[in-house]
N, C-alpha and C positions, 0 to 999 in steps of 0.2 A: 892501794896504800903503799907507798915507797918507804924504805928504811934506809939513812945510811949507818954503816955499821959502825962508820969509827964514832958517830956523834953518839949512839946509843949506850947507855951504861945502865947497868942491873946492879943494883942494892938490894939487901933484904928490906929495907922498908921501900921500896918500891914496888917488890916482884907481884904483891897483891891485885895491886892496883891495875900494874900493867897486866897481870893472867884477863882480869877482868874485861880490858882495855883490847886484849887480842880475842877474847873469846865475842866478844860483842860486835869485832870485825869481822871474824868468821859466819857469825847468825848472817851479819847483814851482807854480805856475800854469796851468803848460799842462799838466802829466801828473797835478796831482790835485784841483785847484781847477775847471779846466775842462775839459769836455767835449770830446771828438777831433771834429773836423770833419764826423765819417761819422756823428756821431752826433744829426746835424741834421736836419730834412726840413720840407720846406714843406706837407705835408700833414696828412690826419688820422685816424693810423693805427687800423684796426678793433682793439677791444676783446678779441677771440677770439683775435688774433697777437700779444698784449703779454705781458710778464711785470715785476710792479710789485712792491717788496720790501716785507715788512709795516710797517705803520704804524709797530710799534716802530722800525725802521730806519731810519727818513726824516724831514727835518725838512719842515715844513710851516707854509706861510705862514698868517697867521691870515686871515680873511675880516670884514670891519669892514661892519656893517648900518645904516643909519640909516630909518627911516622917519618918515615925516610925521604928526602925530596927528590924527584923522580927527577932521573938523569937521559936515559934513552927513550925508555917507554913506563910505560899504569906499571906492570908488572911486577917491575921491581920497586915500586912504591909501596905498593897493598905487599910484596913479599917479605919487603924488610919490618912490618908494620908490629911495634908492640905493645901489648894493652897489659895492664894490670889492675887487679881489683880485690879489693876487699869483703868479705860478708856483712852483709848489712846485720844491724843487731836492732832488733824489737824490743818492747816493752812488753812485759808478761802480760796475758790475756787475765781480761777479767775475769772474777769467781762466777757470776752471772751472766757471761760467756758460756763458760765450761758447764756451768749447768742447763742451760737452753739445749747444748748441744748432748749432754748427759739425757736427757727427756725425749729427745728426737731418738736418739740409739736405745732406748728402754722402751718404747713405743715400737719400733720401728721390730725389735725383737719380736716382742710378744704377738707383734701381727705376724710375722713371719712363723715363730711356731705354731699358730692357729691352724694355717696350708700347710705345713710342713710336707706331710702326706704327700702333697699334690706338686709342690714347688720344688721338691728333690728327692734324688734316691741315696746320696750319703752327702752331709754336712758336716764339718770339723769345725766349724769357725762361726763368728756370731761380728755383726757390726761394733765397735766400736770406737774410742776417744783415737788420734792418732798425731804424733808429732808432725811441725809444717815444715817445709825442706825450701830452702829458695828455687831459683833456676837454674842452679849448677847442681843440684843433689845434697846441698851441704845442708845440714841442720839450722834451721832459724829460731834461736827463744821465742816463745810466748804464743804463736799461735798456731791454735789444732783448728782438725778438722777431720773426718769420718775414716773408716781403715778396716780391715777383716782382721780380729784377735784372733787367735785360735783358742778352740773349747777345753783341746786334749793336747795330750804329746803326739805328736803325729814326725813318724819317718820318713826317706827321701823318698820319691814315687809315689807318696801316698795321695790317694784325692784329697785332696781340703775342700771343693763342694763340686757338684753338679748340677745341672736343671734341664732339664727336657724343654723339648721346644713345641711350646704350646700358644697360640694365639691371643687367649686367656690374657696372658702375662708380657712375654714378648712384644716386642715392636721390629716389625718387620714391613720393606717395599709393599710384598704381597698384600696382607695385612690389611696396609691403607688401602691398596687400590680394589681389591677383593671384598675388605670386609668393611670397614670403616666410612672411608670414603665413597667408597661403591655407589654411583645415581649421583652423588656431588661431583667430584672431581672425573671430569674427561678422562675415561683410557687413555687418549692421545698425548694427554700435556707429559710436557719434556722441559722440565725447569732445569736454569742454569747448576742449581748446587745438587741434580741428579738425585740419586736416594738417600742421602743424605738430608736432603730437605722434604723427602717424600717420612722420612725416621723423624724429622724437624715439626711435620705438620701434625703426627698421629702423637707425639707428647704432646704438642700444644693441647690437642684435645683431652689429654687423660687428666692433663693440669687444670682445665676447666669443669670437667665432669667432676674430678675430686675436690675441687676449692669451693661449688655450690650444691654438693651434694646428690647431684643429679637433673640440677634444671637446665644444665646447659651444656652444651659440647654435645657431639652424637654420641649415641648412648648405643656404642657397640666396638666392642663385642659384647651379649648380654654374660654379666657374671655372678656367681655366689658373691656372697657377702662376706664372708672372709678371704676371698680373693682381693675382692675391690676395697676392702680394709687395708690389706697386705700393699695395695697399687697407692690409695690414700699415704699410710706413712713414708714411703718410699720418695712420692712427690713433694712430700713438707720435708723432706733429710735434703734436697738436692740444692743448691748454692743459688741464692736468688742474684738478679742482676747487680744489685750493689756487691753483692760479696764476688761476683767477678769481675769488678770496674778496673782493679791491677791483676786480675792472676789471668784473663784470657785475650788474649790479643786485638780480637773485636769489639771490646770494651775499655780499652787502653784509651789514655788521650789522644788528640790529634796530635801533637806533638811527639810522642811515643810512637805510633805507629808513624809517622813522617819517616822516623829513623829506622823502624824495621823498615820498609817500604826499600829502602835504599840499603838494605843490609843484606839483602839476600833475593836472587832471579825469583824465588816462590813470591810474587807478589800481594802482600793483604790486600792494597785497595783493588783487585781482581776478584778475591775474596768476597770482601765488601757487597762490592758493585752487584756480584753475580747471587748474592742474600737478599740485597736491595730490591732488584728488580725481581728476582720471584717473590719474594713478598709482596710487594705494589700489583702487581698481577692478580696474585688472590685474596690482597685486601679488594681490591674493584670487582673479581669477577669470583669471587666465592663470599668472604666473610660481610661484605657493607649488605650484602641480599640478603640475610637471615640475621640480625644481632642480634636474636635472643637466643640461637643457637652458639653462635661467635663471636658473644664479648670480646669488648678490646681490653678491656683489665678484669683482674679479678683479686679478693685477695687471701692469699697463704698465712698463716700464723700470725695474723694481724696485722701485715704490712701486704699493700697495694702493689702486685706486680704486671705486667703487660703480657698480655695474650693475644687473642688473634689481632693483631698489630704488626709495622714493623718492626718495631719493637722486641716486641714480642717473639716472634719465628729469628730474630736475630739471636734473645736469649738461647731459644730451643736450639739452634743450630749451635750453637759454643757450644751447650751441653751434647748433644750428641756427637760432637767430631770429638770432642775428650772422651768420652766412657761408651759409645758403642764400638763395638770387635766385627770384623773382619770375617769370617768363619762359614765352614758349609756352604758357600758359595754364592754369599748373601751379605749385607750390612743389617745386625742385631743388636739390638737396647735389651738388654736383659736384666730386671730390676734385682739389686742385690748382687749379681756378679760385677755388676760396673763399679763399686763401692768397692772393691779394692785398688790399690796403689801400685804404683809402677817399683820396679827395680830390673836392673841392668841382668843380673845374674840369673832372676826367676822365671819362670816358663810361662812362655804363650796360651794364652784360652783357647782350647782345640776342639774337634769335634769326636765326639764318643759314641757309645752305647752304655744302655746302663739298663736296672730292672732287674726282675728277677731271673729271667730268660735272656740279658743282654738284648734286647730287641726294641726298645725303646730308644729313639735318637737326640740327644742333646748336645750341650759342652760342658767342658767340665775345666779344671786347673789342678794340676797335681803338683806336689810339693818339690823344691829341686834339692833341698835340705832336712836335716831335724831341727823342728820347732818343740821348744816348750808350751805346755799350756799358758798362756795369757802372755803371749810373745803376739806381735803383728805379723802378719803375713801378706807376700806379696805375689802379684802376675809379672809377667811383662808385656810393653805393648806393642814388641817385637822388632826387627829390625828396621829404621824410619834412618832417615836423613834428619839434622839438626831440626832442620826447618820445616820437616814436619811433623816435628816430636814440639817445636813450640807453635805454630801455628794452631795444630789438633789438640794440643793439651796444654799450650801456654808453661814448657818447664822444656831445656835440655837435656838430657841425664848423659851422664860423663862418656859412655858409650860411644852414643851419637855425635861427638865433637872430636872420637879417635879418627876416625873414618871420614875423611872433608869430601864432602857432597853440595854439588850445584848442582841448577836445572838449567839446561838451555833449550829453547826451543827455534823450530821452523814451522817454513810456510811455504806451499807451494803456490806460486806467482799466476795471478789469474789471469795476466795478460800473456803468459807463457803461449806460445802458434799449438804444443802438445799437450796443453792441461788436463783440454777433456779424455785422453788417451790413456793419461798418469792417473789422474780420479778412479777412471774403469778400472784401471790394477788394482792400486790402494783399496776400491768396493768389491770387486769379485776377486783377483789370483794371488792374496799373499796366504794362501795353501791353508792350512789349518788356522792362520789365528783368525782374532774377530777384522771387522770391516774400519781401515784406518781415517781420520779425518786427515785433510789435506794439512792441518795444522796437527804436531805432534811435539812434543816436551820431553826431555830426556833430562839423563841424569849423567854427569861425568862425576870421575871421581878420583881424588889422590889417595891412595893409602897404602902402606909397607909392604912390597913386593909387588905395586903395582905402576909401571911407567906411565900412567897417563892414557893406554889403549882406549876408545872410546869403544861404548857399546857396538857389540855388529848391528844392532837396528837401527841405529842413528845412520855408521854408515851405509845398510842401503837403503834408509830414506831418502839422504844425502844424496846420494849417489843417482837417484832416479827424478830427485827435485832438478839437478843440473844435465840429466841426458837428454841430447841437445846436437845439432851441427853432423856430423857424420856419423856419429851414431845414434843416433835414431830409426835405423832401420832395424832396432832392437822392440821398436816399441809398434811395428807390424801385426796384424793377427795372427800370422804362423807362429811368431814368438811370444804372443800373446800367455799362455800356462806357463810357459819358463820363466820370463823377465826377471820376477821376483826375486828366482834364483838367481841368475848373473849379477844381481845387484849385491851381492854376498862379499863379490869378487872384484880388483880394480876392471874397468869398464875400455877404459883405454887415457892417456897419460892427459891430456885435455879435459876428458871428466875428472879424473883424480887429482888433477890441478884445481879444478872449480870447487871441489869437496872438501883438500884441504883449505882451501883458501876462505870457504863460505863460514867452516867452523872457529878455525881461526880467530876472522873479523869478530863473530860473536861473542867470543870469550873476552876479545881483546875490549871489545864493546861494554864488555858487563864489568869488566875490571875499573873500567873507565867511572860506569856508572857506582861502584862499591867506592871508587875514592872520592864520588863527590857527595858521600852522606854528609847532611847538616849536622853542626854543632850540638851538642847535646846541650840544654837548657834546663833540666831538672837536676844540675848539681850531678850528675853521676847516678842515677837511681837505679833498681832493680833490673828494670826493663833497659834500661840504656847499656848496662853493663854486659847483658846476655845478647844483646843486637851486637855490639860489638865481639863478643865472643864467635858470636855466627858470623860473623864480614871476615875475621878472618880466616875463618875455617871455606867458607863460599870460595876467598881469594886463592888459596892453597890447591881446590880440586882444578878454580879453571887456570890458572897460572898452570898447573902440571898441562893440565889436556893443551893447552897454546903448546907450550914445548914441547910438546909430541907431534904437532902439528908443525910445526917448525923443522923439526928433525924429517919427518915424512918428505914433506917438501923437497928437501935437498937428495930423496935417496926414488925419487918418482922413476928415474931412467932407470932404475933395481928391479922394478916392478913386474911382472907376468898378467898381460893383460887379456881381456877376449882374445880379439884375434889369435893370439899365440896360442890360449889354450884350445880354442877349436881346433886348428890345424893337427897340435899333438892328439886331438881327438878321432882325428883322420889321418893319423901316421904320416902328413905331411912337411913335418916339422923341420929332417933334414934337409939337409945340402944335397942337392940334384951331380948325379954324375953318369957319365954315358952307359957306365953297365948298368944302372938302375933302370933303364930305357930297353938295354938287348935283354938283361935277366940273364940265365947260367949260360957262361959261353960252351960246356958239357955240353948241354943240350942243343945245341945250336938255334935254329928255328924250329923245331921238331923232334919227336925220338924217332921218327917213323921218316920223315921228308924233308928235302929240301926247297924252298919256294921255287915254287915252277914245275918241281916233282910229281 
């Protein structure tokens, strides 16, 4: 409501009218224009706990592109490039909304106190209602979705919950392959989406054992009945496929993901692809042999969703790369600790002790601040690159867009004369870590007080991908336990040319590929807006690492290469001159003689 002030004039026989006139603007402001107070948060809440209304429903700010017309090189195209955007603003959630999801958190409670005993050794906080936050961290009106309140006032360092790690509950690799799937699934299988999918396949199952109450799914681990209550409300609170058709990436449109695809080296349709075909895999060679074990749908709270399907493992996989943690040396689904929300400032889920003797192994999250009772509280989901803070969880948080991170990757050339040579190192002598694929992805990065330096593993992956021509006799069996090491080091000016030059290409390459993403088509929408946020943040890391590799280039004849350090290894380093040859002329040829003497 606009006023201009010269047109307006107050009389006493007007002032009535208009108090009325202003007080009835205010009601309708505050109860439908704007967003209720609780529907704020300074955080940025995980993608897995939101529910966002479809695109028909919502208006949406446009996203305005400008870039700069590339004169020399990509470079300075994507570096001049400026994006601006708006927050998109929703329409308040329905009252029948907020109650469904009121019912899920009141349920979800009461099963969780039943175990309590069993499921934790100290708890501060209890599921509930929680503000939706876009893809930038910002506050969105109108829709919630799940959150940890706190019970108490609780101080900094304080635990807000804990849970031992029990099989019971957990979903863990072991888990499946030990317990669950044990005599189904081959020891040997090696799916593309790794344990990730191995954490993807063992929900599928808990989703089916809880949706028909026991007639289907393998029915193991065996549980109490208040445990498997506690796993039941837990599986009906979790975001069904529709409600992540806009909040997780593999559920986007093709159009949406078109443009992530092009917005960042982390590629989805790789993603995709690598969900796809382990899926198709043990839909043929596990679930089509038993369906009355491995339904393809089932259904949750009255609505029909897909299970052992591809479909289905495609759900289970969103949901696990958003809400299982990292931790103890394993990928863990731990129901109830995943129901909290990200923030930038709050602490990582870490691995503890806990019990009455501390002897009991779990994780826990302790507080980084004071909270009020019936305040939200948050984890974090630790440091990630942009891309795969939306990738994993479908949201950037302001964070991860300080710090510009891209991936680049190699490949060692199969038709290389030394492959099989490079392979043997890469498998047995890079010293203590694990065994490297011939194909490896790294990560460069621009950020304050950093020029661009690329990882040291990159360079001597780098560095052993292109050794080659005269030196090669580095890749010998005498040298065979060192290599690794030399590769730390420039190698000689010929490799360190082909090094910088190989990385270079590939940045220059990806720069190429970030300024031919397509047109956005949906008006500017949510996801378009944070694809663009990532392209340029992607463009910033590898534009630095190019200019450093630029600068390298020119400073190669600087460099201290093998041979030079060897020699100084062998105090052969200097200038030869004839007394080096006689040694002390004091001495002569002897203390004692003369030649001939």
């Amino acid at each position: 409501l606009l006023f201009n002030s010269r047109m307006l004039t107050i009389s006493p026989a007007t002032t009535r009218p208009m108090a009325v006139g202003l007080l009835f603007a205010q009601l309708l402001l505050s109860t439908v224009l704007l967003p209720s107070v609780d529907s704020f948060s300074p955080s940025t809440t995980s993608s897995a706990d939101r529910i966002r209304l479809p695109a028909s429903e919502r208006f949406d700010a446009t996203t305005k592109t400008t870039t700069t017309t590339t004169t020399t090189t990509t470079l300075n195209a994507i570096g001049n490039a400026e994006e601006t955007s708006s927050t998109s603003i929703l329409p308040i959630q329905t009252n029948e909304e907020k109650e469904r999801l009121e019912t899920i958190c009141s349920n979800f409670n009461a099963a969780f106190e039943s175990s309590r005993k069993d499921l934790t050794r100290t708890c501060n906080v209890r599921v509930g209602l929680s503000p939706n936050n876009d893809s930038y961290g910002e506050p969105v009106a109108g829709n919630m979705r799940l959150g940890w309140i706190a019970t108490k006032a609780v101080s900094k360092g304080d635990i807000l919950m804990n849970m031992p790690y029990d099989e019971q509950w957990e979903i863990t690799p072991k888990t499946v392959r030990k317990t669950v799937f044990a005599g189904i699934l081959d020891d040997a299988y090696e799916g593309w989406t790794g344990d990730t999918g191995l954490v993807s396949l063992q929900l599928l199952n808990e989703i089916a054992r809880s949706a028909s109450k026991g007639s289907s799914g393998v029915q193991k681990p065996i549980r109490s009945l208040p445990i498997q209550t506690f796993l039941d409300e837990w599986i009906k609170a979790l975001p069904t496929p529709t409600e992540l058709q806009t909040q997780h990436p593999v559920f986007w449109s093709e159009e949406d993901q078109e443009i992530l695809q092009y917005s960042s080296n982390s590629k989805i349709y790789r993603i995709l692809d690598d969900i796809e075909e382990d899926a198709n895999w043990l839909v043929e060679n596990v679930f089509e042999k038993d369906r009355a074990t491995f339904p393809e749908t089932v259904e949750i709270g009255g609505e029909s969703v897909p299970c052992f399907s591809v479909e289905g493992y495609k759900w289970a996989s969103a949901l696990t790369s958003s809400r299982a943690f990292f931790v103890d040396g394993t990928i863990r689904l731990l129901p109830f600790m995943d129901m909290c929300n990200h923030d930038d400032d709050a602490k990582e889920l870490q691995g503890g002790y806990m019990g009455t003797f501390g002897t009991t192994k779990g994780a826990e999250v302790l507080s980084t601040r004071k909270y009020l009772a019936g305040e939200e509280v948050f984890l974090s989901h630790g440091p990630k690159s942009a891309a795969d803070y939306l990738l994993e969880h479908g949201f950037c948080p302001a964070d991860s867009l300080k710090t510009a991170v891209s991936e680049i990757s190699l490949e060692f050339d199969s038709e290389d004369q030394f492959y099989d040579d490079k392979i043997d190192i890469l498998e047995f002598e890079t010293y203590d870590q694990a065994p490297m694929d011939p194909r490896q992805s790294f990560d460069v990065i621009s950020a304050p007080g950093r020029d661009g330096e690329p990882d040291l593993a990159l360079m001597q992956f780098c560095r052993l991908k292109e050794l080659g021509r005269m030196d090669a006799f580095l890749l010998e069996s005498i040298f065979r336990k060192e290599v690794w090491g030399f590769m730390a080091y420039p190698v000689s000016e010929k490799n360190e040319f082909a090094v910088v030059e190989t990385i270079a290409r590939i940045c220059e390459t990806s720069l190429e590929d970030l300024k031919s993403c397509p047109e956005a088509k949906n008006g500017g929408n949510a996801n378009e807006e944070v694809c663009a946020k990532l392209r340029v943040s992607e463009s910033k890391a590898l534009r630095r690492t190019f200019e450093y590799m630029l600068r390298e280039k020119e400073a190669l004849d600087l460099k201290e290469y093998y041979q030079e350090r060897r020699l100084k290894d062998l105090g052969l380093d200097s200038d030869w001159s004839p007394e080096d040859d006689i040694g002390d002329p004091d001495l002569n040829w002897g203390q004692t003689r003369s030649p001939g003497g």
